[in-house]
C-alpha positions as CSV (number, residue, x, y, z in Angstrom):
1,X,92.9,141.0,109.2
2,X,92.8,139.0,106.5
3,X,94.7,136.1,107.6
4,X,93.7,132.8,104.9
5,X,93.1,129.8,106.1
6,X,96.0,127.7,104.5
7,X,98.9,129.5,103.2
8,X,99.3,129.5,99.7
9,X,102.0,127.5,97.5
10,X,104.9,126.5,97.9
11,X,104.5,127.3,101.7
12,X,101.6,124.5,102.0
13,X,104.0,122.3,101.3
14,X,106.6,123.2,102.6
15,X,104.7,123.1,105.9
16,X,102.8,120.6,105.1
17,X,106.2,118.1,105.0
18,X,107.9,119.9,107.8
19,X,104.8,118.5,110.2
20,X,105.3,115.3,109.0
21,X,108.8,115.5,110.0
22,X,108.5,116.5,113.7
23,X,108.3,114.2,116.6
24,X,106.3,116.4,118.5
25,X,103.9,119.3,118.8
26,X,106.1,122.4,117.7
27,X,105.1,126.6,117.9
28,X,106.6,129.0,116.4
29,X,106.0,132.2,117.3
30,X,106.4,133.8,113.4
31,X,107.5,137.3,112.3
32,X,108.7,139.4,109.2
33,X,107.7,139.5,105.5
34,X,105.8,136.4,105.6
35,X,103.5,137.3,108.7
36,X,103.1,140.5,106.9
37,X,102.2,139.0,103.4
38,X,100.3,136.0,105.0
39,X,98.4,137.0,107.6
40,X,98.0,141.1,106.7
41,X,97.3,140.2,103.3
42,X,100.1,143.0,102.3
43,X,103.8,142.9,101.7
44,X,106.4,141.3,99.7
45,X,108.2,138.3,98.2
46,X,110.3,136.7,100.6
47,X,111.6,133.1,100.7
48,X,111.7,132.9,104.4
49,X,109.6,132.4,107.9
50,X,111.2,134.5,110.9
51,X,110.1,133.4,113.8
52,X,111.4,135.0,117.6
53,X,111.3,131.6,119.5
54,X,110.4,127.9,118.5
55,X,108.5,125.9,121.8
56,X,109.1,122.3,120.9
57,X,109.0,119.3,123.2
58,X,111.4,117.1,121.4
59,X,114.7,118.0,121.4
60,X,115.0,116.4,117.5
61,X,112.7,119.0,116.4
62,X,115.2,121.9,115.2
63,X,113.3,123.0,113.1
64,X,116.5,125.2,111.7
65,X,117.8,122.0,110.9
66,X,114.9,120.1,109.2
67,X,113.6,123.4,107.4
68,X,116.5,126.0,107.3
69,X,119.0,127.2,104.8
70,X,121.0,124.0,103.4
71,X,118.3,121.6,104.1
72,X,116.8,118.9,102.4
73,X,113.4,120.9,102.4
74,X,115.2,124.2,101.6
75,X,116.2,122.5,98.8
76,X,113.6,121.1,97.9
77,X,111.0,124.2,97.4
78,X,114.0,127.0,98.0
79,X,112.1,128.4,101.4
80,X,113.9,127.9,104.6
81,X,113.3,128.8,108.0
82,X,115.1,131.0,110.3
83,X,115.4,132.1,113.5
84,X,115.2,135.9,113.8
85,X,118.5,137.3,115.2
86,X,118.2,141.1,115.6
87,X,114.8,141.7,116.5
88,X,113.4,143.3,120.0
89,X,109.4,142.3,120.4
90,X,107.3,144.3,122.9
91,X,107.6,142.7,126.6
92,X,103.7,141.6,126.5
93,X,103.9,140.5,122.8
94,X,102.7,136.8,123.5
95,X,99.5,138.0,124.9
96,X,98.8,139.3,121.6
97,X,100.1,136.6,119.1
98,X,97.5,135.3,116.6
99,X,97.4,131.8,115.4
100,X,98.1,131.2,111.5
101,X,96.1,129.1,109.1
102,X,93.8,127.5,111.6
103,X,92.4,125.4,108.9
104,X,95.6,123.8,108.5
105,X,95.8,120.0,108.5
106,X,98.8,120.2,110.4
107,X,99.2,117.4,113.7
108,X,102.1,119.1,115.0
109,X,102.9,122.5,113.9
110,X,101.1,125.2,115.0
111,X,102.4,129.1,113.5
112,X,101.7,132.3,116.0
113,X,101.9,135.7,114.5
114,X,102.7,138.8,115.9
115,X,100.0,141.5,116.4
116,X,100.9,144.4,113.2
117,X,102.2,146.8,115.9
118,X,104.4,144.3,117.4
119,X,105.4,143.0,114.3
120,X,106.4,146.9,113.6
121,X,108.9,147.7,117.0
122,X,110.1,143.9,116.3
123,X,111.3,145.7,113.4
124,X,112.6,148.8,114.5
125,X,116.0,147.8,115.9
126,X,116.9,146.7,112.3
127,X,116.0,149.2,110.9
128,X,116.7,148.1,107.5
129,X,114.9,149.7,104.2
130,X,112.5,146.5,103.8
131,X,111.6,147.3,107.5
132,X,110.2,150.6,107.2
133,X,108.6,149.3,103.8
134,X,106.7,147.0,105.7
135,X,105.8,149.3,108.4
136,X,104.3,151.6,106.0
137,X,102.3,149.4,104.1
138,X,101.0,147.8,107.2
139,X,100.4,151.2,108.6
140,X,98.3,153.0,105.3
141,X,96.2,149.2,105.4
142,X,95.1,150.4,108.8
143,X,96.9,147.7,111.1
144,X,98.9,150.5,112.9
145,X,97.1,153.1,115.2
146,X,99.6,155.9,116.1
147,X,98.7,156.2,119.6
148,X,99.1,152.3,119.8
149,X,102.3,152.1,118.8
150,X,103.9,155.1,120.2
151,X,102.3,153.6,123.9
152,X,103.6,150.5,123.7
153,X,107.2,151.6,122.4
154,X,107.2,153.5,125.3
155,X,105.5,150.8,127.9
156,X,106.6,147.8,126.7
157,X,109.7,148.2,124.4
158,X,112.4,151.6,125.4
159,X,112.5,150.1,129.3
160,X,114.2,146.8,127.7
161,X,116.6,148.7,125.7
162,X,119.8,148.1,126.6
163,X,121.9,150.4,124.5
164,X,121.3,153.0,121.6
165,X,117.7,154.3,123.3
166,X,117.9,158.1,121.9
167,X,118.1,156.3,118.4
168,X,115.8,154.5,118.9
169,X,113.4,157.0,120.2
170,X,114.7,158.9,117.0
171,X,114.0,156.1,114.7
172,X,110.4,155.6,116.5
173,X,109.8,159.3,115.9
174,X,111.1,158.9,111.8
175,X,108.6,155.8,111.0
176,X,106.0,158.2,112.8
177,X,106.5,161.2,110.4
178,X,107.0,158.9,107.6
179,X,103.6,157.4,108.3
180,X,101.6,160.0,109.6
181,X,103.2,163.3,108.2
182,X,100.6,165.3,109.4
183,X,99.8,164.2,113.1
């Protein structure tokens, strides 16, 4: 990985006011284009942070609506936050998160990242053409093992499915070929 150890601008800042607005310690367990550009080191623009679920102490620190779309800091350097409606992590994905920008003079906010294969099934669901854009470029950078993925789709991902799981095993089965054409 080549996670950095502050993120670059505007984000820093952007961050770096949202701490100084909370009332307490804050984690957010982070996802989508900006885990993949900020901690892989790959990616795209995007002018958002996904993030699966926020563990906050205070109830005051929604950090939807300090840091979201419409708020003073999303106006301010036009990045919000967001939490990450259709997305469907492995079941054992917390063992696996990574913590963001360590070096961070942060007193309160603390950002976890999703593992790359995680990160991947979290965005198979979707399915969207940014989705399998990230998958490959995460996959050809190396993050993605094959074996890995198909594994813990199948351990720790179909057995929570609640609906749709032939396309889904269909989908997996696509972003496989697409990847790996010749496995």
């Amino acid at each position: 990985m080549r996670p950095e150890a502050e993120p670059i601008e505007p984000w820093r800042s952007l961050l770096r006011d949202l701490d100084g607005l909370l009332k307490g310690p804050v984690e957010l367990r982070c996802l989508g284009g900006f885990v993949v550009t900020q901690q892989y080191g790959i990616g795209r623009e995007t002018s958002d942070i996904d993030f699966l679920t926020i563990v906050a102490q205070s109830p005051e620190d929604d950090v939807e609506a300090l840091a979201g779309l419409g708020s003073k800091l999303y106006r301010k350097y036009r990045l919000y936050m967001q939490h990450a409606g259709v997305a469907t992590p492995p079941a054992d994905y917390e063992k696996r998160l990574t913590r963001m920008f360590p070096a961070a003079a942060w007193k309160r906010l603390q950002l976890l990242a999703l593992d790359a294969t995680d990160l991947a099934l979290s965005k198979l669901e979707r399915n969207a053409e940014r989705d399998r854009e990230d998958f490959l470029r995460l996959a050809r950078a190396g993050y993605i093992d094959r074996q890995v993925l198909k594994d813990r789709y199948y351990k720790e991902l179909r057995p929570y499915l609640l609906s749709r799981i032939s396309w889904h095993d269909k989908t997996l089965e696509l972003w496989l070929e697409m990847a790996w054409p010749t496995a």
